[in-house]
N, C-alpha and C positions, 0 to 999 in steps of 0.2 A: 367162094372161098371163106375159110373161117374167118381169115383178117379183115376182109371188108363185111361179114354180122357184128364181128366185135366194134369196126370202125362205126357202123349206122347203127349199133346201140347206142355208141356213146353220143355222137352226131344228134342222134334224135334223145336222146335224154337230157343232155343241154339246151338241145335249142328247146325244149319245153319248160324250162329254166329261163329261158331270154338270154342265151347268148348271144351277144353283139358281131355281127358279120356272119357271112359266109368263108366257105371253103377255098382257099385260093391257092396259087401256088406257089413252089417254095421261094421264088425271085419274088412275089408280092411279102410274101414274110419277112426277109431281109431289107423290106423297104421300111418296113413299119416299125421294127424294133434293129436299133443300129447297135452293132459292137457284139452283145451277150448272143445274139440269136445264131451267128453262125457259131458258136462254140459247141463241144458235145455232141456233134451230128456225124460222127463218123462209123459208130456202130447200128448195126441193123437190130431194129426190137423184134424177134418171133412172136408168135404166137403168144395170147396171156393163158399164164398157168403159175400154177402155185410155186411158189419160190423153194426150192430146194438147197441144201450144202452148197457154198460156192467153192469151198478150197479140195484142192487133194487131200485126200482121209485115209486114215487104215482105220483098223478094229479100235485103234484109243483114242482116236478122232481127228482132228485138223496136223498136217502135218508143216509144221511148223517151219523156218529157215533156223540154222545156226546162231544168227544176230538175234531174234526173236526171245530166243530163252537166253541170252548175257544174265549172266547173275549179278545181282548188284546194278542194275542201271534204273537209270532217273524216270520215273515216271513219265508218260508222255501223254498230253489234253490232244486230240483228235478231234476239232470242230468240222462238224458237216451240216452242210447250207443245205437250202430245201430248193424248191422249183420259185421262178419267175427272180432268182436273186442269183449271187454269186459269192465266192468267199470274202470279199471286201466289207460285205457286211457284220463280217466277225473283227474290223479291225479295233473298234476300242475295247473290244475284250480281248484280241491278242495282244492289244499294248499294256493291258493291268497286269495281264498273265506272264506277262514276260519282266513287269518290271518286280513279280516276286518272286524271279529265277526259274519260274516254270516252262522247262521246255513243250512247245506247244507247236502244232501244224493244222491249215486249213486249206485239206486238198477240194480240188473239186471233183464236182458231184456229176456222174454227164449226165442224169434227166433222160435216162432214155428207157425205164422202166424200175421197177424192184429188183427182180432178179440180176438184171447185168448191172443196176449200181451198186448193190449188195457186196458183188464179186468183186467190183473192183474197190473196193474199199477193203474188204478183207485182204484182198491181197497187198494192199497197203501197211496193212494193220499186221500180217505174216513179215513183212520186212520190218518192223521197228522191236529196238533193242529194249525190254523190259516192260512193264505193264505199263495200261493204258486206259483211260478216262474219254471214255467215248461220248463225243455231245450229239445232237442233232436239232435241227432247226426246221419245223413245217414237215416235210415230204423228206427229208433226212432222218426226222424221227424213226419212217419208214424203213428207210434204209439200213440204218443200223438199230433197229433190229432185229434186221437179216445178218446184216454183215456179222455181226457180233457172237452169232448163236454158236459157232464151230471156233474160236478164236481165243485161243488159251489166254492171250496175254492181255485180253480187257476183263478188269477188275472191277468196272460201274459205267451205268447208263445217265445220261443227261438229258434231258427233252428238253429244248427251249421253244415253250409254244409248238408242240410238233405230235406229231402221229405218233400214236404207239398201239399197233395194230395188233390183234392175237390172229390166231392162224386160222387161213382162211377167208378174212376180209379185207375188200377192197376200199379202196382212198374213195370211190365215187357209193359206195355202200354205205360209210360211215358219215359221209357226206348229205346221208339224204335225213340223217339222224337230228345233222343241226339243226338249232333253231335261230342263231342269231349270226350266221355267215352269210355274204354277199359273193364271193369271188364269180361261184357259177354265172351267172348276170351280166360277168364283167367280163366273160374268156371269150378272144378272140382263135378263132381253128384257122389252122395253115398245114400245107405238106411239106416234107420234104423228102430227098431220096434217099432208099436205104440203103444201096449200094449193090444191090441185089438185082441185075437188070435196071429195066426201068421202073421197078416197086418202086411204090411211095406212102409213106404213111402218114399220120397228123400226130402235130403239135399243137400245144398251145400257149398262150401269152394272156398276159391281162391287159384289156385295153388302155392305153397311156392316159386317155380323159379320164378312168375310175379308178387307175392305181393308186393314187394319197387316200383317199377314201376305204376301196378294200382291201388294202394292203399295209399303210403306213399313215394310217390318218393323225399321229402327233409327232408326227416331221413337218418341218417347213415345205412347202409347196414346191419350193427350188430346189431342196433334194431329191423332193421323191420325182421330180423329171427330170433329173438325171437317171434316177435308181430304173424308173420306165424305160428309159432311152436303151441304158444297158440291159434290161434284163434277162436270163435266158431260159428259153423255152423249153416245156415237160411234155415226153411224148405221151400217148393217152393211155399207154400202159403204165406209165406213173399213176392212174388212174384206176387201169380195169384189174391187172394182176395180181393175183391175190397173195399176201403174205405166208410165209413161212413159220415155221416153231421160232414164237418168241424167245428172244434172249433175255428179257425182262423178268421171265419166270425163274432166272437161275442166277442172277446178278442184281447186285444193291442199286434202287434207282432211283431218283432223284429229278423233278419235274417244275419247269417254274411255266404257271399257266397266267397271261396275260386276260388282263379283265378286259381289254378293248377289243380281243382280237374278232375283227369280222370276214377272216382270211379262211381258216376251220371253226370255229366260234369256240367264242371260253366254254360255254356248255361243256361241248365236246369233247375239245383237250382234257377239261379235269377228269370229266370222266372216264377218259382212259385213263390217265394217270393216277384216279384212285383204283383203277382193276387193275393196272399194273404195282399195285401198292406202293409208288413212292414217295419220297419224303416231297410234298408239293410246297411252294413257295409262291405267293399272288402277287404279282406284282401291276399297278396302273400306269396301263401302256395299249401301243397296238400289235397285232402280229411280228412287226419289225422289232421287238421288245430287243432283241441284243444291239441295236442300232441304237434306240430312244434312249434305251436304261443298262446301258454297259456296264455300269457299276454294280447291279442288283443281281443280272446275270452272272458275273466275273464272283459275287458272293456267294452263291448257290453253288459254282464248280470248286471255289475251294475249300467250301464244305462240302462237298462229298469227298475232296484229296484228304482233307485231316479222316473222314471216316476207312477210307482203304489204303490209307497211309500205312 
């Protein structure tokens, strides 16, 4: 079957990388990461394939809700987390943002490929009343933007330390770009069920002995196992499926790329962020950059709000 080429590419591309363990199954995965790992596992990922329009469309594009277009409403900050985290990691930049009256939300992400988190974040972004400042953090970068490209009422892009993929590449393609990332080294493969019969596909996590390292190495040790304990898991089409027509090429974007980060490496990140042309911001930190430096973060969104203000 296609799913299980796509599954032993990816399988045998890591593990020539040194991924840490074997294949297990989905009760060994809930063993090893508690709380975040059952989250997000309720959708089945298809086949990888290039990420198309998620929303209903006519001939003038995204078809929007009622609420959507309110004339006169408040901006809305739309933080989206990436893989191996969850939205909590957005909290000291949803406490700055809110203490400057900015209405602001941090839905989650399910991890379960590009294309169906795409959609469901669009369809998020279809329910809110008035424009929108879309962030993304790692493999959220990803996502929006996808989600973003057909979505009248987002007015600017955020990348915090995240992917900003053009069309046609994949997270494990760009990946092989790096020069100064660690994660692959670090990913533990697990299955779970798709809901589909007894299909099963793989996820992955990062092993809890190298998450402060390749994920949040200027956090305390005591946070980041916690952050390990919870964290939750990206299926591998987060990985193989290729992106869609950038939103980036038609919206003001705005990029803060971490100099520590050994998660996608700074290389990396900036370099999409200078092809995506945006206004970049360097900050000294790790991957976890809106965790360490929520201040510096929470600066860079609301200068992009005073610019599509």
């Amino acid at each position: 079957m296609k799913r299980d080429r796509v599954t032993n590419t990816v399988v045998n591309r890591l593990s020539r990388r040194s991924v840490v363990g074997q294949l297990a199954g989905a009760g060994a995965a809930l063993a090893v990461a508690t709380g975040g790992l059952a989250a997000g596992r309720d959708a089945a990922p298809g086949s990888a394939s290039r990420v198309q329009a998620s929303s209903d469309t006519t001939k003038e594009g995204t078809v929007m809700t009622d609420s959507s277009q309110t004339a006169d409403a408040p901006l809305t900050v739309v933080l989206v987390h990436g893989a191996f985290a969850d939205a909590s990691g957005w909290y000291g930049v949803i406490d700055r943002l809110q203490g400057t009256g900015i209405s602001v939300t941090a839905p989650p992400n399910p991890l379960r490929g590009v294309s169906h988190d795409a959609a469901y974040i669009a369809s998020l972004l279809s329910q809110i009343p008035g424009p929108v400042l879309l962030v993304g953090h790692s493999y959220g970068g990803a996502v929006i933007t996808n989600a973003a490209t057909n979505a009248k009422n987002v007015v600017g892009l955020v990348y915090v330390a995240g992917f900003a993929p053009d069309e046609g590449e994949t997270g494990l393609e760009l990946e092989g770009n790096a020069r100064d990332s660690v994660p692959f080294t670090a990913l533990l493969p697990f299955q779970y069920p798709t809901g589909q019969g007894t299909e099963k596909a793989v996820e992955f996590v990062i092993n809890p002995a190298n998450f402060h390292e390749a994920f949040a190495a200027d956090l305390p040790t005591e946070q980041t196992a916690l952050m390990a304990a919870t964290q939750r898991p990206i299926a591998e089409l987060g990985f193989t499926e290729a992106s869609g027509p950038p939103a980036w090429k038609s919206l003001p974007t705005w990029a803060v790329v971490a100099t520590g980060d050994k998660t996608i490496g700074t290389d990396l990140v900036r370099f999409m962020a200078e092809r995506a042309g945006a206004t970049i911001t360097e900050v000294e930190g790790s991957h976890a950059i809106m965790v360490s430096q929520p201040q510096a973060v929470t600066d860079v969104i609301l200068t992009a709000i005073d610019a599509v203000a």
